[in-house]
Backbone atoms as SQL, in Angstrom:
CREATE TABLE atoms (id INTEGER PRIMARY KEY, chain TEXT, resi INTEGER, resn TEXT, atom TEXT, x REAL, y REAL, z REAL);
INSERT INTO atoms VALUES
  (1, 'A', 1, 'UNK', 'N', -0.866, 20.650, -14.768),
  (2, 'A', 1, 'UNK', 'CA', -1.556, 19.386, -14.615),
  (3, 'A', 1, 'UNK', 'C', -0.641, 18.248, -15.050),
  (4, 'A', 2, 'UNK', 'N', -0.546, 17.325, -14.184),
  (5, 'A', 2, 'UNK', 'CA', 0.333, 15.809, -14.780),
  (6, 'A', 2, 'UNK', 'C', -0.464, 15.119, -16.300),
  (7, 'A', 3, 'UNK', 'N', 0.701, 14.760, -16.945),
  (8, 'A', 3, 'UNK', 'CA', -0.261, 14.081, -18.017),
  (9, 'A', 3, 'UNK', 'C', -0.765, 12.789, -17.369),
  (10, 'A', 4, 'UNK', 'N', -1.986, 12.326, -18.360),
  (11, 'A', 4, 'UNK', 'CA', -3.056, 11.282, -18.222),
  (12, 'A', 4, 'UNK', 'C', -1.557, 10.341, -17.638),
  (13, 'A', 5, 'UNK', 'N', -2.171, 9.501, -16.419),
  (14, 'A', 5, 'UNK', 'CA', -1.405, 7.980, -16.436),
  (15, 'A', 5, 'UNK', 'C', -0.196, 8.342, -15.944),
  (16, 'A', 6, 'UNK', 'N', -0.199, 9.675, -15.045),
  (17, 'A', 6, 'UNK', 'CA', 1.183, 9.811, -14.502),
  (18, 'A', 6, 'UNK', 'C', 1.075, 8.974, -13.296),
  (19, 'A', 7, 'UNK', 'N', 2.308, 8.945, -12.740),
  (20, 'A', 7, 'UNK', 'CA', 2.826, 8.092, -11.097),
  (21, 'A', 7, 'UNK', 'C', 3.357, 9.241, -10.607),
  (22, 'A', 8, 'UNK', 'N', 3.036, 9.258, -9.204),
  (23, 'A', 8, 'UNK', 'CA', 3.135, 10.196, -8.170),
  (24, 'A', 8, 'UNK', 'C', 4.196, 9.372, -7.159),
  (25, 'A', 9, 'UNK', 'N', 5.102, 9.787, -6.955),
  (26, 'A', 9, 'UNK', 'CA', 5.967, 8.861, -5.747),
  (27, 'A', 9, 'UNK', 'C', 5.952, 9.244, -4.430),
  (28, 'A', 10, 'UNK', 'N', 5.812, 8.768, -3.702),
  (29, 'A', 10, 'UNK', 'CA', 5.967, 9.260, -2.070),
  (30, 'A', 10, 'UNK', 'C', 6.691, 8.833, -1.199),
  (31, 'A', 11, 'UNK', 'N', 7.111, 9.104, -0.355),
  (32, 'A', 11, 'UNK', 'CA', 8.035, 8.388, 0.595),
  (33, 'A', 11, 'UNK', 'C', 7.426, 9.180, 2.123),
  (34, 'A', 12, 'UNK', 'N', 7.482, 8.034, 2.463),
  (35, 'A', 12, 'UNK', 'CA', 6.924, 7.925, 4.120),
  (36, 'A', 12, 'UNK', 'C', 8.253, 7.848, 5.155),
  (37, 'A', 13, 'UNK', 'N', 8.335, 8.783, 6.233),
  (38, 'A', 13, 'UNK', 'CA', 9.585, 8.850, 6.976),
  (39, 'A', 13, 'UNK', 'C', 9.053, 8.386, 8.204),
  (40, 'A', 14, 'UNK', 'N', 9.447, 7.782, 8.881),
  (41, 'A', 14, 'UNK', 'CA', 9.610, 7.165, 10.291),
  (42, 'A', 14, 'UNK', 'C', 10.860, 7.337, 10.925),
  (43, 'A', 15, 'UNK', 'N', 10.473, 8.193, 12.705),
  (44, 'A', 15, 'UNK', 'CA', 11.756, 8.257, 13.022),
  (45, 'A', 15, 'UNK', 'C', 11.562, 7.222, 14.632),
  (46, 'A', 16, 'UNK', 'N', 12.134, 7.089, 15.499),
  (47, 'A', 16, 'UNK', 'CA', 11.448, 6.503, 16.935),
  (48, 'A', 16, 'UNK', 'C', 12.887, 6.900, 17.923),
  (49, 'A', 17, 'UNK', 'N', 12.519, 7.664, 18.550),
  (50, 'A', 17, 'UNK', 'CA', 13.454, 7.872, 19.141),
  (51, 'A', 17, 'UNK', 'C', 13.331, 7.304, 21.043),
  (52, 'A', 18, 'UNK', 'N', 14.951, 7.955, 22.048),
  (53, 'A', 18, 'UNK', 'CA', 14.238, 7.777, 23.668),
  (54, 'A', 18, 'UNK', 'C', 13.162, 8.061, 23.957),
  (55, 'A', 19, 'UNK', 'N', 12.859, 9.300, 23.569),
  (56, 'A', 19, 'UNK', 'CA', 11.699, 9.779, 24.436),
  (57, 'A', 19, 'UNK', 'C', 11.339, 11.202, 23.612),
  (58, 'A', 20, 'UNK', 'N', 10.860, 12.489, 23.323),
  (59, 'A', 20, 'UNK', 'CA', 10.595, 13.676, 23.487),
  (60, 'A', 20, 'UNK', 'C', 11.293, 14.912, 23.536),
  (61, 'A', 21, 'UNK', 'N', 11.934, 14.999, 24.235),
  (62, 'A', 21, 'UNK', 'CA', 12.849, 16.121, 24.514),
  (63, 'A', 21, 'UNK', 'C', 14.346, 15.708, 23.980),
  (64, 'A', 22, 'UNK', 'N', 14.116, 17.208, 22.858),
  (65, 'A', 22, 'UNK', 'CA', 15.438, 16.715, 22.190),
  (66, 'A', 22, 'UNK', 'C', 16.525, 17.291, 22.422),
  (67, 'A', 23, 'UNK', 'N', 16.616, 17.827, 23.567),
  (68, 'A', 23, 'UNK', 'CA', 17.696, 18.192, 24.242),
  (69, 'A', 23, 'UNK', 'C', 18.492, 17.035, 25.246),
  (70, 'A', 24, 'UNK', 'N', 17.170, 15.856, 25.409),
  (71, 'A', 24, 'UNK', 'CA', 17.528, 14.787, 26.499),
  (72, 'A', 24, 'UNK', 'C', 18.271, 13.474, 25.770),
  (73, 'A', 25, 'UNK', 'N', 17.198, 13.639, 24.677),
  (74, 'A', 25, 'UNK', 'CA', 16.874, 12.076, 24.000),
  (75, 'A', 25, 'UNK', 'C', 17.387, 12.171, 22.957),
  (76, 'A', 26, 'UNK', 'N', 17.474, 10.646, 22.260),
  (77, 'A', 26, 'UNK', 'CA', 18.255, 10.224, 20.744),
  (78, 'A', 26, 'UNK', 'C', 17.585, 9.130, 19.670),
  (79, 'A', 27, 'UNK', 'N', 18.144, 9.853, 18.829),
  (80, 'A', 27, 'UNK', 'CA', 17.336, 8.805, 18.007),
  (81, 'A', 27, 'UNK', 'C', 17.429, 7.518, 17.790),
  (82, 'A', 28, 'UNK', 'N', 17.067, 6.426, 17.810),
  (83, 'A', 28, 'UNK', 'CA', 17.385, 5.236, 17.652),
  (84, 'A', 28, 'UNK', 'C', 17.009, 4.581, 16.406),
  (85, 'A', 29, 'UNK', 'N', 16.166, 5.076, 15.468),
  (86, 'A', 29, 'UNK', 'CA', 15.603, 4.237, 14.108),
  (87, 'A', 29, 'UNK', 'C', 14.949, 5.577, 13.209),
  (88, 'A', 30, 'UNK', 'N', 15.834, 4.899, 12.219),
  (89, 'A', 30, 'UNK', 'CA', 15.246, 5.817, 11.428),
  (90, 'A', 30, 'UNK', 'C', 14.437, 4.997, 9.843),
  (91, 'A', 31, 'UNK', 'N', 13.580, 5.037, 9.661),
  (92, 'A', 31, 'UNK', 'CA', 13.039, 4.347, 8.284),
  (93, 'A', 31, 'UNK', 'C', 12.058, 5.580, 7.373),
  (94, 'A', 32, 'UNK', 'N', 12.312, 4.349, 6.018),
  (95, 'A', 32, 'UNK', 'CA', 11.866, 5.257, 4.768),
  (96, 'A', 32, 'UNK', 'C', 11.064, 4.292, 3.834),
  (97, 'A', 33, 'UNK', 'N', 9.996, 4.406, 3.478),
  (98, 'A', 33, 'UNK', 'CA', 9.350, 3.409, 2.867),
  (99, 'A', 33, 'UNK', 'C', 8.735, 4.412, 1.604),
  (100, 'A', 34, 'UNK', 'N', 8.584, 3.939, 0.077),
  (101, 'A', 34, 'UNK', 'CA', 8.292, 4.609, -0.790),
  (102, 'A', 34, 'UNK', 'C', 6.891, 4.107, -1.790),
  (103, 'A', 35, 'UNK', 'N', 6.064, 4.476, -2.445),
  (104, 'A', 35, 'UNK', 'CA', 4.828, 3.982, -2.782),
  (105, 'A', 35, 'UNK', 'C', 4.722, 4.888, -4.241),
  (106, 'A', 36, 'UNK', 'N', 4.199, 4.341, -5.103),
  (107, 'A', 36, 'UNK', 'CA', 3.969, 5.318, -6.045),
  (108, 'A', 36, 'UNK', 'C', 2.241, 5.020, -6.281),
  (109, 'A', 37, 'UNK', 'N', 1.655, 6.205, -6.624),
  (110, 'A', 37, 'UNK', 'CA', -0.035, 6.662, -6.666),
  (111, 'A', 37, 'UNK', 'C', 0.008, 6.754, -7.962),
  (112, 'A', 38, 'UNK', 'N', -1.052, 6.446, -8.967),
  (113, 'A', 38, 'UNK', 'CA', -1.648, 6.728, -10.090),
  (114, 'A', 38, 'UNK', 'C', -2.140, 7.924, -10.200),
  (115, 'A', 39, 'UNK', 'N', -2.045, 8.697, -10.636),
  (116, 'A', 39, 'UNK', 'CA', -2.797, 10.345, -10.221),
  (117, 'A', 39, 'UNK', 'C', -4.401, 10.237, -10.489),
  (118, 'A', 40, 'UNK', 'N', -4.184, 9.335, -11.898),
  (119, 'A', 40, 'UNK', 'CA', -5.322, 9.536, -12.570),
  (120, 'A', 40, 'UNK', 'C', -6.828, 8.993, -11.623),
  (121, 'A', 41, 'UNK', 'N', -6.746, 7.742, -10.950),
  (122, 'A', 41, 'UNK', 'CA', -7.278, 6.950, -10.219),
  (123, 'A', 41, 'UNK', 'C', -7.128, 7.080, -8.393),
  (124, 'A', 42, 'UNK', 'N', -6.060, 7.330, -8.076),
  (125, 'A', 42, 'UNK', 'CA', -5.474, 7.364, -7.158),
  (126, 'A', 42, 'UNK', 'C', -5.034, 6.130, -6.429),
  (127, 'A', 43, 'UNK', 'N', -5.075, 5.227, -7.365),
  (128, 'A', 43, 'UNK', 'CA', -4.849, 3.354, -6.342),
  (129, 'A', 43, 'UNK', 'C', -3.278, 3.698, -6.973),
  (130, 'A', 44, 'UNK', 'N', -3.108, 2.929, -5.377),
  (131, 'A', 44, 'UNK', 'CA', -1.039, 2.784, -5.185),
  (132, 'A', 44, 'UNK', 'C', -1.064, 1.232, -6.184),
  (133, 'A', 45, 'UNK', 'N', 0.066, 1.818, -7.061),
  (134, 'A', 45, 'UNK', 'CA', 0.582, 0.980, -8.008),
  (135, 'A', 45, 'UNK', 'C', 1.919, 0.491, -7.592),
  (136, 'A', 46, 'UNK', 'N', 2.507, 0.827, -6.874),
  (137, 'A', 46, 'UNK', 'CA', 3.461, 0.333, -6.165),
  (138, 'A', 46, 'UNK', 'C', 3.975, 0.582, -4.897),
  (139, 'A', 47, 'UNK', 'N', 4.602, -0.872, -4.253),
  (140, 'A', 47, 'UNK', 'CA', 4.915, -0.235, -2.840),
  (141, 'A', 47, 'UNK', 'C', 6.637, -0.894, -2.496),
  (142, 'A', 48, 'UNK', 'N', 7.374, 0.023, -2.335),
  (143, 'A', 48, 'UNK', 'CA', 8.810, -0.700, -2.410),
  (144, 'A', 48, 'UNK', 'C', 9.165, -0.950, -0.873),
  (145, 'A', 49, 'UNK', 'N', 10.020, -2.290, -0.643),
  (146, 'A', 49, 'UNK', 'CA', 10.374, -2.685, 0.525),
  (147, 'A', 49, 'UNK', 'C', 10.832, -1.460, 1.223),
  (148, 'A', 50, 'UNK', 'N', 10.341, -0.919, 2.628),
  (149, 'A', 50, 'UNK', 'CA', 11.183, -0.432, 3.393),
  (150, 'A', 50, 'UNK', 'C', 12.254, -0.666, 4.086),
  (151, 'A', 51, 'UNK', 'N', 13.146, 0.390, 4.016),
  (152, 'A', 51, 'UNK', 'CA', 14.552, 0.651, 4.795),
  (153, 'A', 51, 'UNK', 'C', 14.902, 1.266, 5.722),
  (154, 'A', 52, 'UNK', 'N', 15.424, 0.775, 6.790),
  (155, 'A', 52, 'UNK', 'CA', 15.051, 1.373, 8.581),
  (156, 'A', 52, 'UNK', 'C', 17.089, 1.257, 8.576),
  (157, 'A', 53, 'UNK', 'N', 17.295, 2.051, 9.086),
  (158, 'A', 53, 'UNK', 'CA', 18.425, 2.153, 10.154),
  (159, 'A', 53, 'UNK', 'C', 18.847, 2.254, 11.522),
  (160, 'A', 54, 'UNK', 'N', 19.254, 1.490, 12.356),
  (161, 'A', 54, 'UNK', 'CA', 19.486, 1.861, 13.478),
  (162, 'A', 54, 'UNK', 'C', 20.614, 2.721, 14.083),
  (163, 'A', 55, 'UNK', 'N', 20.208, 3.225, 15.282),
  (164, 'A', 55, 'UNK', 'CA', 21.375, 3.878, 15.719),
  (165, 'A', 55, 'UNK', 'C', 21.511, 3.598, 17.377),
  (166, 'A', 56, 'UNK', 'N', 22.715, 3.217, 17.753),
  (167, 'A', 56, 'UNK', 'CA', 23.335, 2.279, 19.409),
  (168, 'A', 56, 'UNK', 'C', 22.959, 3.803, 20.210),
  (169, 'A', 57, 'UNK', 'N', 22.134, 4.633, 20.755),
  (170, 'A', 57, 'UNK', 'CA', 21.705, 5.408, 21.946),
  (171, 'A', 57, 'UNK', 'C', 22.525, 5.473, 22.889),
  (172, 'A', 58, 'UNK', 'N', 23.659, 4.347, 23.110),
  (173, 'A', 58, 'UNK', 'CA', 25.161, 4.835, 24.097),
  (174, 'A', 58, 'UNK', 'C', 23.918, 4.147, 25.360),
  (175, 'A', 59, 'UNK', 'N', 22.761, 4.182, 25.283),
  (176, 'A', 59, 'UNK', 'CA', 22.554, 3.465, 27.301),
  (177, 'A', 59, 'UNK', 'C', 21.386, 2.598, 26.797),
  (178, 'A', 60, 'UNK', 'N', 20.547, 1.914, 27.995),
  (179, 'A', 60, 'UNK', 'CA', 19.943, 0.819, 27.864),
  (180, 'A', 60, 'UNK', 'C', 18.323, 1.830, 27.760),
  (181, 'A', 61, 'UNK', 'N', 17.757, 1.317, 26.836),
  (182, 'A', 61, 'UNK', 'CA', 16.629, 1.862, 26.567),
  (183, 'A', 61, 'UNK', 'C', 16.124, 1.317, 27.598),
  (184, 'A', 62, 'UNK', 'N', 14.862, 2.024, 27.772),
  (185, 'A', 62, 'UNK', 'CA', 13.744, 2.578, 28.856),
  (186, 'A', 62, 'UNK', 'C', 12.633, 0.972, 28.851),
  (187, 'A', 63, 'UNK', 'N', 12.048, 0.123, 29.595),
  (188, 'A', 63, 'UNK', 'CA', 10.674, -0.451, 29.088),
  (189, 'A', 63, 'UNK', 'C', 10.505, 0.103, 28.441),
  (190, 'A', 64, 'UNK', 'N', 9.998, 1.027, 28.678),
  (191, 'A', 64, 'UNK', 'CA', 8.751, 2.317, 27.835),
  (192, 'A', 64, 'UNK', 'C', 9.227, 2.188, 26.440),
  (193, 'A', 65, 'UNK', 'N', 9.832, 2.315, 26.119),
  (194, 'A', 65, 'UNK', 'CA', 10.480, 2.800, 24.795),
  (195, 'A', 65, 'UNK', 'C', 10.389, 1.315, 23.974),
  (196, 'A', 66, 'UNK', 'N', 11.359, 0.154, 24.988),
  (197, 'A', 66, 'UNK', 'CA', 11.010, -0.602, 24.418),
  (198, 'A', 66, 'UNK', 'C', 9.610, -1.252, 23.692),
  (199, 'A', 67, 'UNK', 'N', 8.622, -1.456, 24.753),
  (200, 'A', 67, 'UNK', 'CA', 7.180, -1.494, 24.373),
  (201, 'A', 67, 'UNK', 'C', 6.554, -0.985, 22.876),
  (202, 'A', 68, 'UNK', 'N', 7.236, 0.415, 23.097),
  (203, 'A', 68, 'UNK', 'CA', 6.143, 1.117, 22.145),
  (204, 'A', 68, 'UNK', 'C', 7.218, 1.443, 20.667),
  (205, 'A', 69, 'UNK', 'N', 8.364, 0.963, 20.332),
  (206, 'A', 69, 'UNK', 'CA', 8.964, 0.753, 19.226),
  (207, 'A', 69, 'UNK', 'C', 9.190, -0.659, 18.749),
  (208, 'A', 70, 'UNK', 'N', 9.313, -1.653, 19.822),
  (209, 'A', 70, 'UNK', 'CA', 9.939, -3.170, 19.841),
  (210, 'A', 70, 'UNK', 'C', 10.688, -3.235, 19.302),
  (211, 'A', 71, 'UNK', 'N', 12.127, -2.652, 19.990),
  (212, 'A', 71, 'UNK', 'CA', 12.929, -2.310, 19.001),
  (213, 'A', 71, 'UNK', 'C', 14.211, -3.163, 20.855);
């Protein structure tokens, strides 16, 4: 059991890539955003700026892709 008044940390991963098939497609963004939980209560006591990276896919993204990342 955590003692009374512990913080729980989490980190949330986001990836967005071309498309699906990862034999076809590439990744283009990758982000990480981190939060820490009160155990005792469970309300987030903190939430730290997220950090995204991009990556150049070598061709011109799709509409599609564009649309649904806005990237």
């Amino acid at each position: 059991m955590p003692a009374p008044g512990s913080v729980f940390k989490l980190a949330v991963i986001d990836c967005e890539t071309t498309g699906l098939d990862p034999e076809r497609h590439r990744m283009i963004e990758f982000a990480v955003g981190t939060l820490s939980i009160d155990l005792d209560g469970g309300d987030i006591v903190d939430v730290e700026a997220p950090r995204s990276w991009l990556e150049d896919p070598a061709e011109d993204l799709a509409m599609e892709i564009e649309r649904l990342t806005h990237i």
